[in-house]
N, C-alpha and C positions, 0 to 999 in steps of 0.2 A: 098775848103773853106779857103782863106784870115781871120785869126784873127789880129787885129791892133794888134800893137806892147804892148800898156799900157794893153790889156787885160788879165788877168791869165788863163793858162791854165790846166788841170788836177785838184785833188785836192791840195789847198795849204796851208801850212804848218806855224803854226803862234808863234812866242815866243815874248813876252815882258819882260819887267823888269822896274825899277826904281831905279835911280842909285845917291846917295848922290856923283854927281859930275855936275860941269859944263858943261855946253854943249862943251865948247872947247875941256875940255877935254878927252869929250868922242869921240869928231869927232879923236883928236888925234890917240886917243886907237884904231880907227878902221882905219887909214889907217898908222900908222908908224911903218914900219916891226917887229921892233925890239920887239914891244908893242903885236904886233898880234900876235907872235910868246909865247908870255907867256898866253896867255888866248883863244887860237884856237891851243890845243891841240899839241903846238909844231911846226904850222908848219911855212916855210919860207914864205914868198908871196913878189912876185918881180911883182910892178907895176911904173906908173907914174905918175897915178889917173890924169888920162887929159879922157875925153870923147872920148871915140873911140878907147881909150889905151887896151892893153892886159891887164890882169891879170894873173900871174901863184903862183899857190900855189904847193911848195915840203912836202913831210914828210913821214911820216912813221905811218898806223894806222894799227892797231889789224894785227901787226907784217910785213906787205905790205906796197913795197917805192910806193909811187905813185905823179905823175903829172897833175893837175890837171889845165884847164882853164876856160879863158873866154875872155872878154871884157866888157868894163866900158861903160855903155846906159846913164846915168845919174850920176849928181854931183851937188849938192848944196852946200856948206861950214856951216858945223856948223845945217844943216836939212835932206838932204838926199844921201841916195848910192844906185846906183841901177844898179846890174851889169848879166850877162850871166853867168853862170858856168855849165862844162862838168866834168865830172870823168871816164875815162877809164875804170879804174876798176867796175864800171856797167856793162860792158860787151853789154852796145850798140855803136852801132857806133855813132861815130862824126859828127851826123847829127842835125842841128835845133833844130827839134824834138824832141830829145833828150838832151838837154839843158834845165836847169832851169834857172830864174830867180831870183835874190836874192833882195830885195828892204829893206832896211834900213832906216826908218826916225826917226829923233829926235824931242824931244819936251822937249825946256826949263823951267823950272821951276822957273828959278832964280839960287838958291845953287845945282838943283836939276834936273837931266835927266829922261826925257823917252825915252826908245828905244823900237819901235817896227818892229820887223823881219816878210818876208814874204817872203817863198820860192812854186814858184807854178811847178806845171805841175809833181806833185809826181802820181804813176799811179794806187797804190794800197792803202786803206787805211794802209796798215802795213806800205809801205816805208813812207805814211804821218807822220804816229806815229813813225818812226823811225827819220825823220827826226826832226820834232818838238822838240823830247828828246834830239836831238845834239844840237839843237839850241838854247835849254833852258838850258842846263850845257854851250854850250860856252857862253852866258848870263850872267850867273850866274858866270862864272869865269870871266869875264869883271868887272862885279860888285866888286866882292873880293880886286878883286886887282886895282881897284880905290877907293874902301873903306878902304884901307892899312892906 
C-alpha cells in the first residue's frame, strides 16, 4: 500500500504556541543556525533550506552525541517548513518508514505569530506523548527568547 506523500502516518504529534513576534521573525528563528541552536536544546543544524536540501542536526541529548537527518519536502517564506527527519538513536534502521515528518506552519497576526507543529508517524501513544512534550518545551523556548 502507496500512501501519498502529504498524508500522515502513525499517530501524530501536535504543539502550538503564540508568539508576540513577527512572522519574520519567527521564520528567522527556525531556520538560522545560530537562533536554533538556543531554543532546540543546543543543538547545531547545518542546512540550505532549498527544497530537496539535507538537513543535519548535531548535539548531545540526556548525555548521547547524536546525528540526526533529513531533507527539506517543502518551503514557503514566512508560512511553512516541512521537512523528513531520522534519528539513529531510535535504534531503527534508516528506512522510509522509519522517518518522521516534521511540518511547520505560521500564521500572522500582524505583531503576533502562530506556530503550529506536526510531527507524524510516532508508533506508540507514549513516543506521541513523548514527543509532543519536546515540541511544546522547544516552543516554548522559541517563544522566550523572542519575547526577550
Amino acid at each position: 500500500m502507496h500512501e501519498k506523500e502529504n498524508m500522515s502516518r502513525g499517530l501524530v504529534a501536535e504543539a502550538s504556541i503564540s508568539v508576540n513576534a513577527s512572522v519574520e521573525r519567527v521564520w528567522n528563528a527556525l531556520i538560522d543556525p545560530e537562533v536554533i541552536k538556543q531554543h532546540m536544546f543546543g543543538t547545531s543544524v547545518v542546512s540550505d533550506w532549498k527544497v530537496g536540501s539535507q538537513i543535519v542536526w548535531n548535539g548531545e541529548w540526556q548525555g548521547r552525541k547524536y546525528e540526526d537527518r533529513g531533507a527539506i519536502l517543502r518551503l514557503q517564506k514566512d508560512q511553512l517548513i516541512e521537512y523528513t527527519h531520522f534519528s539513529p538513536i531510535s535504534g531503527k534502521p534508516d528506512l522510509r518508514e522509519n522517518h518522521h515528518k516534521i511540518t511547520i506552519e505560521l500564521v500572522s497576526h500582524g505583531k503576533t505569530t502562530t506556530i503550529r507543529l506536526r510531527q507524524d508517524n510516532n508508533e506508540t501513544e507514549e513516543e506521541n506523548e513523548h514527543s509532543q512534550k519536546n515540541w511544546k518545551k522547544m516552543l516554548e523556548e522559541l517563544r522566550k527568547l523572542l519575547e526577550k
